[in-house]
MARLUM-150725 format. One record per residue: x, y, z of N, C-alpha, C in turn. Coordinates in steps of 0.1 Angstrom, whole numbers, padded with zeros to 4 digits, always signed. Atoms other than C-alpha are relative to their C-alpha. Layout:
XYZXYZXYZ
...
***
This chain:
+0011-0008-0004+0072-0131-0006-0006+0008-0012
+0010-0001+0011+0045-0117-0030-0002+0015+0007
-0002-0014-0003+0043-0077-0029-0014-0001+0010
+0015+0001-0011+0006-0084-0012+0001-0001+0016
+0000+0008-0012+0019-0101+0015+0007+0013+0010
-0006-0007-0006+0043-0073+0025-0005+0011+0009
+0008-0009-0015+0040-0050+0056+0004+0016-0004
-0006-0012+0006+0039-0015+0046-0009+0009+0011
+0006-0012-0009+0030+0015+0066-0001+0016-0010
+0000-0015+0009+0013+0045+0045+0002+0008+0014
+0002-0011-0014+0022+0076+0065-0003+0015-0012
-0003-0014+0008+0017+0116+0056+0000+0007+0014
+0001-0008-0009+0024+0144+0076-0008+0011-0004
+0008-0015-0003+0008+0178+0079+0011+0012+0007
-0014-0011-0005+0034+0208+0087-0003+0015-0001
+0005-0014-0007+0037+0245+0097+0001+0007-0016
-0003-0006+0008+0052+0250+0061+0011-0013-0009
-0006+0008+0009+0077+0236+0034+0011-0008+0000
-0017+0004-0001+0112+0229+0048+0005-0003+0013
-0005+0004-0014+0121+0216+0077+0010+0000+0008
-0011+0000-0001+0154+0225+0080+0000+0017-0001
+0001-0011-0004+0141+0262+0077-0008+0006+0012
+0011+0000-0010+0119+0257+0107-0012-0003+0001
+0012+0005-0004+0093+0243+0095-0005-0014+0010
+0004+0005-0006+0077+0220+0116-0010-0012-0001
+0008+0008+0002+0054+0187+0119-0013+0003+0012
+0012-0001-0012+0018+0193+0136-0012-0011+0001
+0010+0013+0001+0003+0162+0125+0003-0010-0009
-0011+0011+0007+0016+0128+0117-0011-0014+0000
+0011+0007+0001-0007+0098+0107+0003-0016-0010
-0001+0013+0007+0000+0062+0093-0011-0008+0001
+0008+0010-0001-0019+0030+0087+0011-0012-0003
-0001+0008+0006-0007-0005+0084-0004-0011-0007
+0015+0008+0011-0016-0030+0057+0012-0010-0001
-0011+0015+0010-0006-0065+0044-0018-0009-0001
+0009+0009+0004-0029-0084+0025-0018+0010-0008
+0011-0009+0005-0045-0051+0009-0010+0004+0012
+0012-0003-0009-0064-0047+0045+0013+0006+0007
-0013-0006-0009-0054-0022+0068-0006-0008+0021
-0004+0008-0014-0040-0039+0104-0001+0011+0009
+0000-0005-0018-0037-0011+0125+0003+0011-0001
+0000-0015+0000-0037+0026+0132+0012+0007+0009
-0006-0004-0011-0014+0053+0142-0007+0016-0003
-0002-0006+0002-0022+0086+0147-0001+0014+0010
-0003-0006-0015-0015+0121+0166+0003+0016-0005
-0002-0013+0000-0013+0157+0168+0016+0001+0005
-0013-0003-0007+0025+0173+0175-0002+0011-0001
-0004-0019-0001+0032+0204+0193+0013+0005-0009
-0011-0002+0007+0052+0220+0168+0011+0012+0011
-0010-0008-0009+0065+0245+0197+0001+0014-0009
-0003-0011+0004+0064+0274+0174-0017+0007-0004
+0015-0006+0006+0034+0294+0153-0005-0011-0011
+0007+0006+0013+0011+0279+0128+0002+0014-0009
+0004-0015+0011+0014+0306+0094-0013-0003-0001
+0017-0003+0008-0023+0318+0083+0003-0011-0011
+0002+0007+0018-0012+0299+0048-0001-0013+0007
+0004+0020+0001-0008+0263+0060-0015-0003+0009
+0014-0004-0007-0040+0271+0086-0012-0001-0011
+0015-0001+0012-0059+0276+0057+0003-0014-0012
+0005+0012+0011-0050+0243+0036+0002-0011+0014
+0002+0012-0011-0048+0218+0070-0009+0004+0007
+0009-0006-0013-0073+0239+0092+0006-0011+0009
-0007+0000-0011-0053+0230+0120+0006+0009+0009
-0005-0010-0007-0051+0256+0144+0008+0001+0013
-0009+0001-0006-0023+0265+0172-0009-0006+0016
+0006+0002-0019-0051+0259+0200-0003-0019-0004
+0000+0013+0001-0057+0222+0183+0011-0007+0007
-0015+0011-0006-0019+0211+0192+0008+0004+0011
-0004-0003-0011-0017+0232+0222+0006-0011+0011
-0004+0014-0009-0018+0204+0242+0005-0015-0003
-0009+0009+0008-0002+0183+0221+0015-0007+0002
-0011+0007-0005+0027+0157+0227+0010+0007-0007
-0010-0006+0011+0059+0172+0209+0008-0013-0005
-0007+0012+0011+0078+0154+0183+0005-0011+0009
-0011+0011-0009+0103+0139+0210-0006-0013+0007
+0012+0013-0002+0070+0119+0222-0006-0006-0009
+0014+0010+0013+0050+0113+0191+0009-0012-0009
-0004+0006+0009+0079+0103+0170+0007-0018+0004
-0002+0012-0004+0094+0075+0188-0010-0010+0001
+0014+0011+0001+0062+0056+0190-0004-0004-0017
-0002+0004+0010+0060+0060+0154+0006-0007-0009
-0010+0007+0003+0092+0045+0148-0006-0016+0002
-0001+0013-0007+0082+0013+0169-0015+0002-0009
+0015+0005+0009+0044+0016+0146+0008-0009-0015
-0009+0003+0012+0068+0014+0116+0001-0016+0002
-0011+0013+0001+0091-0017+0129+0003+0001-0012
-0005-0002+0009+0100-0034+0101-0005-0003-0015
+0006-0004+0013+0076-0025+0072+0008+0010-0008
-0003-0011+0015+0080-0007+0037-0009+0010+0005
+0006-0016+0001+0070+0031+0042-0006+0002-0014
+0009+0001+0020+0046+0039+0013-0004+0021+0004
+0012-0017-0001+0034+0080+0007-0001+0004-0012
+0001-0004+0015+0023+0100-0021+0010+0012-0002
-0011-0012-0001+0052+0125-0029+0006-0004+0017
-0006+0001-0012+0068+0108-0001+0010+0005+0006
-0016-0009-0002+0100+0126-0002-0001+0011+0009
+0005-0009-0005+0082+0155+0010-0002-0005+0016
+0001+0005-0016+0070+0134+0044+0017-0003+0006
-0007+0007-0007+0103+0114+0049+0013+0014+0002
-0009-0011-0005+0122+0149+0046-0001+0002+0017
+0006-0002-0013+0100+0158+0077-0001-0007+0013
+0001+0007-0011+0099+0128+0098+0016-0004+0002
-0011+0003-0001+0136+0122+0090+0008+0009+0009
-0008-0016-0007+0150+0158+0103-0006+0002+0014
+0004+0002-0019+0126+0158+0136+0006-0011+0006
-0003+0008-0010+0137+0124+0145+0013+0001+0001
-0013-0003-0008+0177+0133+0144-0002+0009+0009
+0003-0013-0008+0165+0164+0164-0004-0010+0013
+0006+0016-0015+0150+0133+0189+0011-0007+0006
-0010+0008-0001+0183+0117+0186+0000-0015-0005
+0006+0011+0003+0165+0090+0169+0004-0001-0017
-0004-0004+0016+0170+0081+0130-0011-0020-0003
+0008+0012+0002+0149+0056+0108+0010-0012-0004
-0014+0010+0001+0168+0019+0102+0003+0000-0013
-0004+0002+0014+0187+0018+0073-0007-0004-0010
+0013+0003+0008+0168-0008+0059-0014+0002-0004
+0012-0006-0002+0138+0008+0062-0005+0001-0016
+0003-0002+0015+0124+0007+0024-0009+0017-0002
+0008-0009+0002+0105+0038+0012-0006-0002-0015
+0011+0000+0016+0077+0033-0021-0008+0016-0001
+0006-0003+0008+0065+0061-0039-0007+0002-0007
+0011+0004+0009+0031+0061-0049+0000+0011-0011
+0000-0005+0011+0038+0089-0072+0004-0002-0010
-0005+0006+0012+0063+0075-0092-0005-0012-0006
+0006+0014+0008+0039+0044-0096-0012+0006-0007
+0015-0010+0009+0011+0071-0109+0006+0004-0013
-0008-0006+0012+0035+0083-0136+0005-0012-0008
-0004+0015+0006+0047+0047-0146-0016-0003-0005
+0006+0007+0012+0014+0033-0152-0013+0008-0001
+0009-0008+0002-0011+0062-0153+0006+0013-0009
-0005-0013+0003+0007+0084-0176-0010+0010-0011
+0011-0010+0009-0028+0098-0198-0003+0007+0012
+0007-0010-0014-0034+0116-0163+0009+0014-0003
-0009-0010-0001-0022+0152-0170+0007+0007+0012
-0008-0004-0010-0017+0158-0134-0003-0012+0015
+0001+0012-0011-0009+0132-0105-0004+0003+0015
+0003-0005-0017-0019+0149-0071-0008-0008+0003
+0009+0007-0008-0035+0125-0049-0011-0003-0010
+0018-0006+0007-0070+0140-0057-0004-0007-0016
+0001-0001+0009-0063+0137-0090+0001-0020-0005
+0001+0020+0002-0055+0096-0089-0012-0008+0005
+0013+0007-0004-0083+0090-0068-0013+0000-0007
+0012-0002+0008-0109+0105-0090+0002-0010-0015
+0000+0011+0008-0094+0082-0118-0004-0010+0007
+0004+0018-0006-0101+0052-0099-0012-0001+0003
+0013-0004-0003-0134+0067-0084+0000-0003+0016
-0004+0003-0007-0122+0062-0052-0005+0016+0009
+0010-0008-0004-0143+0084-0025+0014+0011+0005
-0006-0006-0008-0129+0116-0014-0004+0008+0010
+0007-0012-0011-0134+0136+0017+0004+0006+0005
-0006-0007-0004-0116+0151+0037+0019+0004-0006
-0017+0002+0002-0079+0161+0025+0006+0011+0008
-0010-0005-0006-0050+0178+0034-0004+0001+0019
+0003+0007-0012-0057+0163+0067+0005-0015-0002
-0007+0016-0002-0034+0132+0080-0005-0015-0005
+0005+0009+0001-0054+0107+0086-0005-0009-0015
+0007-0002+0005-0077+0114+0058+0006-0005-0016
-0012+0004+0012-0050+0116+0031+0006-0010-0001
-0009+0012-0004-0032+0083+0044-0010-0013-0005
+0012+0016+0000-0067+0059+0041+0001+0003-0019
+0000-0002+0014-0068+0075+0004+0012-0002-0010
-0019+0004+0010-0029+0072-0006+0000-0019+0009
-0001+0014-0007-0036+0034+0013-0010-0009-0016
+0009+0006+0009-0066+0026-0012+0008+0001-0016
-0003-0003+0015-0048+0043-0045+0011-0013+0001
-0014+0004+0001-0014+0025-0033-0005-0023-0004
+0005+0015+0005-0039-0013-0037-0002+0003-0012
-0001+0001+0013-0044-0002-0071+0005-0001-0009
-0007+0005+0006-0020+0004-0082+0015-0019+0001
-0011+0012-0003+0003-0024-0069-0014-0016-0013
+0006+0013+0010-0028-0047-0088+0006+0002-0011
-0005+0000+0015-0017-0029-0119+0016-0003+0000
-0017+0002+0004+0020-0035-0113+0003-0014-0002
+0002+0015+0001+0014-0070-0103-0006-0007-0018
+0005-0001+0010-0006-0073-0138+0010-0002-0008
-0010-0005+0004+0022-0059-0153+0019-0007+0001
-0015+0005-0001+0051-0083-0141+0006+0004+0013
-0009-0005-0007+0063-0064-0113-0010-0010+0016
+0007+0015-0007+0061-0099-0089+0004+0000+0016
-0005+0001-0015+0085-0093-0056+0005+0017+0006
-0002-0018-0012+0091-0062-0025+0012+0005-0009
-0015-0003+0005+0127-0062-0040-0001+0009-0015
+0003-0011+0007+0115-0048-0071-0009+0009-0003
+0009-0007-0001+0089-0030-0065+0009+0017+0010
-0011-0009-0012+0119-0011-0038+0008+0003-0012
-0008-0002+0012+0139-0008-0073-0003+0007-0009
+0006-0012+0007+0118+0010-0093-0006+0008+0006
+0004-0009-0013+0098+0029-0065+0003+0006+0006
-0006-0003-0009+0118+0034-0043+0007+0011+0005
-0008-0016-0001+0132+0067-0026+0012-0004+0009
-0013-0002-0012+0166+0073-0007-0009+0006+0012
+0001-0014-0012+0157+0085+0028+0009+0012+0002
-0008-0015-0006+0174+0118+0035+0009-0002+0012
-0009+0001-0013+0203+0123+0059+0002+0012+0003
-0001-0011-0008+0202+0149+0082+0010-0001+0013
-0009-0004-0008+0230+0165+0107-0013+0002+0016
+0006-0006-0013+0211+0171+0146+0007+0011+0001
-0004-0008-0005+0214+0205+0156+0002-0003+0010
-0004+0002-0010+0217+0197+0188+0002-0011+0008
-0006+0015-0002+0225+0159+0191+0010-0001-0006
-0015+0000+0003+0258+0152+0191+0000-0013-0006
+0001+0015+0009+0246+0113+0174-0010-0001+0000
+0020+0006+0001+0213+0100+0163+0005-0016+0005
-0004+0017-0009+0209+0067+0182-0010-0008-0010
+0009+0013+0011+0195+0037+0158-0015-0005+0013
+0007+0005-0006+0163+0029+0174-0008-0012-0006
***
């Protein structure tokens, strides 16, 4: 299989704050999937985080607490996410940051992502073959490419943009030699995170 062909799911979250294991929270969670450089299919969804939104993250997501009032909570949103996944490569930009977040709600669900589950790094492919860029934030890759931007720090918004940068680069990797999923998962590639449930006594493999 040819890295094109592969089923990847960009995701990004949106959160109350930085740490998720200090209580921060997910209030908005947003994928796409792609194979063949076209995207196949949509996921996306507000989560009641159950607690406050801070003024500071309000002011870089404008997402306010009456938006996710009525909002499904993680224990709903996330399992449907899982089954959007199946068994695609995970792609994000600083994705460590997302898969901390989606990893630690879903033990909290009693759910956990499958082992094999790959995770790609569109940052570390920004730093590999864009390294005259003095700084790699999103923003900052897209306006190299010329690649439109509009809305950010918004799910959706950020996911169609880390979707379009992540066909660019994969052309320049391709270019470059870098021919199958397997290595592209070798150099790219992040560990998912393992997290304890506070209150699940086992995360169940879904």
């Amino acid at each position: 299989m040819k890295i094109h062909q592969l089923d990847c799911v960009v995701f990004d979250v949106e959160t109350t704050g930085l740490s998720p294991v200090d209580g921060d929270r997910i209030i908005e969670i947003a994928a796409v999937k792609m194979r063949n450089h076209e995207i196949i299919d949509t996921f996306e969804s507000f989560v009641n985080p159950k607690r406050s939104i801070p003024k500071e993250a309000q002011a870089i997501n404008k997402i306010t607490p009456e938006m996710v009032a009525d909002a499904p909570t993680a224990d709903q949103v996330l399992p449907r996410m899982i089954s959007f996944i199946g068994g695609a490569c995970l792609v994000g930009h600083n994705i460590k940051f997302d898969l901390d977040f989606l990893c630690y709600e879903l033990v909290q669900c009693g759910r956990r992502l499958h082992a094999a589950t790959p995770a790609v790094d569109t940052l570390k492919m920004t730093k590999m073959y864009l390294p005259q860029l003095s700084r790699h934030r999103l923003e900052n890759v897209a306006q190299y490419f010329g690649e439109r931007i509009g809305e950010t720090h918004r799910a959706l918004a950020d996911v169609k943009l880390t979707a379009a940068i992540f066909n660019r680069l994969v052309d320049i990797a391709v270019k470059q030699g870098l021919d199958t999923p397997g290595e592209l998962f070798k150099q790219f590639g992040v560990e998912k995170p393992s997290f304890k449930a506070d209150n699940v006594h086992q995360a169940t493999l879904f």
